[in-house]
N, C-alpha and C positions, 0 to 999 in steps of 0.2 A: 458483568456489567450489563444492565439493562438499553434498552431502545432510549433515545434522546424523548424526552418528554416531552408535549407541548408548548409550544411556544405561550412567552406568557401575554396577556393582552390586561391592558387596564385603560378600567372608563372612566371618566373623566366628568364627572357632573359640578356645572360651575358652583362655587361656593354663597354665592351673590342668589340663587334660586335654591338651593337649600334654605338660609337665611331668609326668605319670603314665605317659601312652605312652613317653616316652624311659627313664624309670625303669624300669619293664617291661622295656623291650627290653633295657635294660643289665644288668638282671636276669639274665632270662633266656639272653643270647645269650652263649656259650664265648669263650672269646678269640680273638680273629683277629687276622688282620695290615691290619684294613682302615684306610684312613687318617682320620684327627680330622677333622672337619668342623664347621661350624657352619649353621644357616639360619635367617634373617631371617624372621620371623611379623608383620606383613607384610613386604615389602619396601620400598613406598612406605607410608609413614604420614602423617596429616592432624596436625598441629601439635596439642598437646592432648592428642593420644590415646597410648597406650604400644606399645610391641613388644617381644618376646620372642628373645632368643640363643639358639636351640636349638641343644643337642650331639648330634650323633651319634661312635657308635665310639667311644665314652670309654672310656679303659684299663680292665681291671682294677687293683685296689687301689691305685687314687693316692693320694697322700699329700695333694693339693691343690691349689688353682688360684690362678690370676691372670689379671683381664682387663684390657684396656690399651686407651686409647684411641690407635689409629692402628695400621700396618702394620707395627708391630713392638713387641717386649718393650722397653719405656723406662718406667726406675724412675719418673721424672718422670713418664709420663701412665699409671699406673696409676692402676684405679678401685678395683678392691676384689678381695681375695682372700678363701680357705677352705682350712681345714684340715679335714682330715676327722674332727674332733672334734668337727665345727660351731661352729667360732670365726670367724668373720668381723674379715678387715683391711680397713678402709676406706687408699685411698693418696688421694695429689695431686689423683689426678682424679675424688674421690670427689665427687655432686653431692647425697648422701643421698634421690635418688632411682632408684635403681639398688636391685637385689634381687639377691643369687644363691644359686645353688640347691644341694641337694648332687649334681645331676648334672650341674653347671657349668653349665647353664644361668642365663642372665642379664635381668631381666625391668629396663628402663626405662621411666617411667613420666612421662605430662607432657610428653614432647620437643619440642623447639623445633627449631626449622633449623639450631638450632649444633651440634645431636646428629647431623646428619648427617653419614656418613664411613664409615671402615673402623672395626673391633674386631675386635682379636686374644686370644687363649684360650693361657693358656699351663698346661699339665697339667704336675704336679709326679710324676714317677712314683717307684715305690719303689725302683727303680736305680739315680735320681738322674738318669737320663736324661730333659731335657725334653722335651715334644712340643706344640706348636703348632700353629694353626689360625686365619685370619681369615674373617672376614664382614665384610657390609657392608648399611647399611639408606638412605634417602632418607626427608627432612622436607620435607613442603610444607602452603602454608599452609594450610585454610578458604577456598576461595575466595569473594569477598562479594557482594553482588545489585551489577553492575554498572547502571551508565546511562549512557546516549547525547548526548555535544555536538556540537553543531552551529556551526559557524562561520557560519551565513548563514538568520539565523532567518525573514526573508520574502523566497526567493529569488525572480526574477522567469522567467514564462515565455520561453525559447527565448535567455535573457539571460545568466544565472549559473549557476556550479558551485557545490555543496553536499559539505563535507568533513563525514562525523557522523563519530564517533571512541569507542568502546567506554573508559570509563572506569572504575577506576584500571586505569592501565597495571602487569602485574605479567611477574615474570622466570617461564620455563617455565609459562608460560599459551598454552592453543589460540583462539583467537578467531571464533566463527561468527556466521553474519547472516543474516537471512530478511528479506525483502518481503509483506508481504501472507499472510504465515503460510508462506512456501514459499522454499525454500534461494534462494540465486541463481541467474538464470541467465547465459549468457554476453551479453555486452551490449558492442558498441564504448563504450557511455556509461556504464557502469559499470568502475572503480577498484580497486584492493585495496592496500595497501600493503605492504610487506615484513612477516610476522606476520599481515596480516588486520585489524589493530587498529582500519584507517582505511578506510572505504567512501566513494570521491570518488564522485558525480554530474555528470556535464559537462552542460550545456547543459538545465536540469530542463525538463521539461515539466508541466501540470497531472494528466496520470496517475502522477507521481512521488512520489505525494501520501505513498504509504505505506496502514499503518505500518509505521515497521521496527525490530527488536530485537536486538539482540548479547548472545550466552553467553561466558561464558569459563569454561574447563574445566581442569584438571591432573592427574594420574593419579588424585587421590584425592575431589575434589569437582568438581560442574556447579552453576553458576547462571546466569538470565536476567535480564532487563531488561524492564522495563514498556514497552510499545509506543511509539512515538516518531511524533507523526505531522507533514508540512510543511506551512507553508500556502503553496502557492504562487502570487505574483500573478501573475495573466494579463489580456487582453482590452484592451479590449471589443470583440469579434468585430464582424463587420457585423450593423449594429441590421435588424431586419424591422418592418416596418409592419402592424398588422392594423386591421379585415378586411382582403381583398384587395379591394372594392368598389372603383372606379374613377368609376360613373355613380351619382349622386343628384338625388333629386328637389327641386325646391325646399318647403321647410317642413318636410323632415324631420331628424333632430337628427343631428348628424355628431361622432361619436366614434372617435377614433384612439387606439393604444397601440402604444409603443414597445418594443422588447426586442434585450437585447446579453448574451451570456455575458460575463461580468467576475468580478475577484475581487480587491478588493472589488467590488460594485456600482456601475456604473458612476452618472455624473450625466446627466442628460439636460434637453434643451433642445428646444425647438419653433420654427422658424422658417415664414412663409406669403407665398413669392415674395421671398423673402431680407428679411422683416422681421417681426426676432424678435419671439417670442408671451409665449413662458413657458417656467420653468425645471421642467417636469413629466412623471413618465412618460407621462400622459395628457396627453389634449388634447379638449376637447369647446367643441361649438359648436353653442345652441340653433339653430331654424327656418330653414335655411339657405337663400339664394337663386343667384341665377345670380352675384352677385357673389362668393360666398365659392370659385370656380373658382378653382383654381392647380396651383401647386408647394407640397406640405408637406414640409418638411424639418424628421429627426429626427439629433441630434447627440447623443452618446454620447461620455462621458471617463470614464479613469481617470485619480486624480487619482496611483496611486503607480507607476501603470507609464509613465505620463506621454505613452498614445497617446491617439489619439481615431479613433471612424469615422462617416462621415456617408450617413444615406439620404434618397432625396429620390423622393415617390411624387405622381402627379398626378389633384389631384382635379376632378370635371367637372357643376357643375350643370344640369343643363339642362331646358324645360319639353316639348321634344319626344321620343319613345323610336321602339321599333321592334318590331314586332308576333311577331318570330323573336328565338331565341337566336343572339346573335353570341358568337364565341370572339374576343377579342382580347387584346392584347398589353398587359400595364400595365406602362406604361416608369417602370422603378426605379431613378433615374440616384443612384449611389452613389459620393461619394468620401470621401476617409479619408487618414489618415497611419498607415501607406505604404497608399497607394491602395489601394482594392478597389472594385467593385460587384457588383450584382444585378439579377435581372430577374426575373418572375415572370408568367401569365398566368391569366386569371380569366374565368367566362361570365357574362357580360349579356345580363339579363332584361328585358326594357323592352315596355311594355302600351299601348303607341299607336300609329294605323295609320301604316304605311310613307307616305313619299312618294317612293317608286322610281320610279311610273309620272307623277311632273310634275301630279294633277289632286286639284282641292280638294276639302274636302267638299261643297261646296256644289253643285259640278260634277257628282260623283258624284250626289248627292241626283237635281237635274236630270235626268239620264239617268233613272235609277231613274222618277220619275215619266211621264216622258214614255213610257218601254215601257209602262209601267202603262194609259196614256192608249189606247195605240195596241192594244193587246190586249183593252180596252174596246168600241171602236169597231167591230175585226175583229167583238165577240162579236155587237154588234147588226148589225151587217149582214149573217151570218150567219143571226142570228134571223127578221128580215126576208124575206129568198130563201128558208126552208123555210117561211115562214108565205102567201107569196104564190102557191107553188107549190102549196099544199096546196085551197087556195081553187080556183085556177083547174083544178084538173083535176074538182071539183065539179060546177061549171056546167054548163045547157042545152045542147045540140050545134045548132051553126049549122047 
């Protein structure tokens, strides 16, 4: 599908200065041999509105005309004659909205689509010799603010085709579509029908959302369409678990939240080591101990896409930690219809000392005291041997 074309623009030159100009000319210009003519002012017209038979090359001194509906002089579809006395004959095909001029020009007015066709001019000359000329004009309608059906009002993700369809269908109408404000582009998943009129969707996805709008155009009017937008259902993706917290402390409050792209929103459910809790996004559990350790599993459905996904993240009380950051692995065993999982890793913080090296506190303590002891003892014995040395080098000499 191509870029939306040009807007269309039409001038508008009154009929009343046409009809001066050819008078002029006929005026003014000597006789020639040049041939009768006639032209269409417009050529396409908009139902409603009028057009004008303009003559060129009108004889000198004719006696009078005849216009006839169709490709030839037939007494039966004439419209209306003049004599050049300004006598006006209405014939057969008179619809008393018809005008003609005394420069054989022919002004209709109001035309409908049945006024479309050929018109012939038949000039009455003072010889008696006739001379003729056809033209030809086209009637189309107004075209009206089109809108968009759709055969598949809640298509499903990666499931259903979507037919929209440019509404009322009209004969010699162009039919254009945009997405998102911008023409089409080329897509294995996109459709066009013969005309343009129908834009299939094969296999929608959730960016298929739109909006999208269809014009339809004829030579002589454009109009659009109010945006059109789908809704389309999808999901529910695989659910994630927050936080990513793996290790808690006992007494402190443990709160979980579930989440799953869906459309509608999905339902969800809380199970704790396969036995179910509650049907809630959330999940909270005041002063937690070493008992509340498991498997929490979050269950996520749509009830109109008719999947479900499931995740299952494992929570670990405990009253001892570790005095370093550990990185480990939080295993997020995920199943679903049609399967999926996930896995995700998280750093743990834990503010109690290691027992890497095998010795209690108590143990430690122990040591601790006893260097203590021993560095004591150094210090008086030390104090001692300079306090005795210091004496004895004093003393009398034997």
């Amino acid at each position: 599908m191509g870029h939306l074309s040009a807007p269309l623009h039409r001038v508008r030159v009154p009929w009343q200065g046409l009809l001066l100009t050819a008078s002029l000319l006929t005026f003014w210009n000597p006789p020639t041999t040049a041939q009768l003519t006639t032209e269409s002012t417009p050529f396409n017209v908009a139902e409603g509105k009028e057009v004008l038979l303009l003559v060129h090359n009108l004889p000198q001194n004719p006696l009078g005309y005849n216009w006839y509906k169709g490709e030839m002089v037939d007494a039966n579809h004439r419209i209306i004659g003049y004599v050049i006395r300004q006598l006006t004959t209405p014939g057969p095909a008179y619809s008393s909205r018809e005008k003609i001029y005394p420069n054989a020009s022919l002004l209709i007015q109001n035309v409908t689509q049945n006024d479309t066709g050929f018109y012939t001019l038949q000039v009455i000359k003072s010889d008696l010799v006739n001379e003729e000329a056809t033209g030809q004009f086209h009637v189309y309608p107004e075209t009206p603010k089109p809108f968009i059906s759709s055969n598949n009002s809640n298509p499903v993700e990666d499931n259903d085709a979507v037919a929209l369809t440019c509404e009322p269908g009209t004969q010699d109408t162009t039919y254009l579509w945009w997405i998102n404000n911008q023409s089409l582009l080329i897509s294995p998943r996109l459709q066009l029908s013969n005309g343009n009129r129908t834009l299939t969707l094969l296999s929608v996805t959730r960016n298929d959302a739109g909006p999208y709008e269809c014009e339809i155009q004829n030579p002589v009017s454009a109009n659009r369409s109010d945006p059109v937008t789908l809704n389309v259902t999808y999901g529910p993706d695989t659910p994630t678990i927050s936080p990513s917290d793996t290790y808690y402390r006992p007494g402190a409050n443990l709160s979980l939240s579930c989440y799953a792209a869906s459309n509608p929103p999905a339902q969800y459910s809380w199970l704790i080591n396969g036995t179910f809790q509650q049907s809630t996004q959330e999940l909270f559990i005041p002063n937690i101990t070493v008992n509340n350790s498991g498997s929490y599993t979050c269950h996520a459905n749509n009830s109109v896409t008719g999947r479900n996904r499931t995740t299952v993240k494992t929570i670990i009380v405990t009253e001892m930690g570790f005095h370093h950051v550990a990185k480990a692995g939080l295993k997020l065993l995920s199943s679903s219809n049609p399967p999926a999982s996930t896995s995700q890793s998280a750093k743990i913080m834990d503010n109690y000392p290691s027992q890497e090296n095998g010795l209690s506190a108590g143990a430690i303590a122990g040591i601790v005291i006893g260097v203590l002891a021993l560095v004591a003892l150094i210090a008086v014995a030390l104090a001692c041997f300079l306090h005795f040395r210091k004496t004895g080098s004093s003393g009398p000499l034997q």
